[in-house]
N, C-alpha and C positions, 0 to 999 in steps of 0.2 A: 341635325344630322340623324340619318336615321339608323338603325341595328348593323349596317356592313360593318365589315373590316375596318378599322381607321390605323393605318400606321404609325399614326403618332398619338396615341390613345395610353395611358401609362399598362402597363401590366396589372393584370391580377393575380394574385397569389392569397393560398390559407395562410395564415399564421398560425402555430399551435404551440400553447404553451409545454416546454417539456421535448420538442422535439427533436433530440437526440435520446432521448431514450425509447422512444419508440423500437419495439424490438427486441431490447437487451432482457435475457433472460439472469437472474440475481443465481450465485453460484450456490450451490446447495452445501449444508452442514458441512456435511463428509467430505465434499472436493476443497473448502476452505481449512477446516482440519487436516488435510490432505502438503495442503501447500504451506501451512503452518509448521508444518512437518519438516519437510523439507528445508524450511528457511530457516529453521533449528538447530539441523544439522551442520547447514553451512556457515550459521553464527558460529558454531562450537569449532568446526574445523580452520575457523579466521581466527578467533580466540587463543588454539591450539598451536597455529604458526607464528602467531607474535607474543607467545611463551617461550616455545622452541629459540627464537629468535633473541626475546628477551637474556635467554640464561645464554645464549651462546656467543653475545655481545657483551652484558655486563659479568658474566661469572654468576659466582655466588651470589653474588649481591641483587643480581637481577632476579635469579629464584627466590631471594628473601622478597624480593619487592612485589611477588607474584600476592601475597599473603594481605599487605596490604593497603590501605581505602584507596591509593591510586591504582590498583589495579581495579578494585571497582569502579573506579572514577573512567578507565577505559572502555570497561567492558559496558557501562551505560553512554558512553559516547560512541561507540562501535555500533551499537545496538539502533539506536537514532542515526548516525553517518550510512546505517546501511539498508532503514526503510527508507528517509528518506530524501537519497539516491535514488534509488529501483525508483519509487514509488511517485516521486518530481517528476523525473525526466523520461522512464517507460511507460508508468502506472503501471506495473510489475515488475517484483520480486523474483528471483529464479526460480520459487516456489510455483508463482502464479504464469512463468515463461514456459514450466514443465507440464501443469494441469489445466494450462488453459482460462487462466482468468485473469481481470486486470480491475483496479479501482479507476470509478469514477464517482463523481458526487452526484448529487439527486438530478441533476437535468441532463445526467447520461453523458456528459463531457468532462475533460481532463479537468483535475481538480487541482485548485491551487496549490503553491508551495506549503501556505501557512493550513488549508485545511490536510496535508498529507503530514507536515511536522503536528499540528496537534493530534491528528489519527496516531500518530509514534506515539507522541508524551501519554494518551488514553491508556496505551496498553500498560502502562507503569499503575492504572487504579488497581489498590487492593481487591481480589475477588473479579475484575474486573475478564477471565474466562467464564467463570460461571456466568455470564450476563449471556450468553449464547442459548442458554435453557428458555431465556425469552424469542421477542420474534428476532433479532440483529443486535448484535456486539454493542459496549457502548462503544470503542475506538470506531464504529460507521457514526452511530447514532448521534455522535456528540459534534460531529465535525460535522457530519451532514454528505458523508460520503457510503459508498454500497462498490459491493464484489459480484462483477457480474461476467457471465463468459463471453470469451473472445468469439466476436461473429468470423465466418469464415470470409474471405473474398473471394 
């Protein structure tokens, strides 16, 4: 046969490794600081209502209980229950729905459950802010995920 047309000829296409990330630009310091920020706020104001809530259901006994390890034991399961939430099933946190950014892992698509729960358990390393003074976080680095801005449609 010779170079025409052949209808029944399979398709060609590139393959390229990587490509959905084609394009995504990685969210800068200050916008990820930004939305850290934010999601800070909103930990503490969740925190804040299932205190309120705490003492206004148990009494006294419930502001004792604010004191202790089971309230720590909540407040580090709230903490995990609410990246990853966002971070599963949006790849963003209200942080990142306000400034515009969303995780995904290295090949630029949605990352799994287990690389979003490990990105939480990361952020519990001692020191583990300071790792930002390098190029990326270890909570990206370790899971193998990155913060990159939302494309427009």
């Amino acid at each position: 046969m010779n170079t025409e047309y052949n209808p029944y000829s399979p398709p060609t296409s590139v393959i390229t490794d990587h490509a959905g990330s084609q394009g995504q630009v990685v969210a800068s310091k200050g916008r990820r600081f930004g939305t850290w920020l934010i999601d800070y706020v909103i930990y503490y104001l969740i925190m804040f209502v299932i205190g309120i809530a705490m003492g206004m259901v148990f009494g006294s006994r419930g502001i004792q209980a604010l004191g202790m390890p089971f309230w720590y034991l909540l407040a580090f399961a709230v903490v995990i229950g609410y990246y990853v939430v966002f971070e599963s099933v949006w790849q963003r946190t209200p942080g990142k729905f306000i400034l515009g950014t969303m995780v995904v892992n290295t090949t630029g698509t949605k990352p799994s459950v287990g690389q979003v729960f490990g990105r939480t358990l990361c952020r519990f390393i001692p020191f583990e802010p300071f790792s930002f003074f390098g190029a990326e976080g270890w909570h990206d680095s370790i899971p193998k995920t990155r913060v990159v801005m939302v494309q427009k449609r």
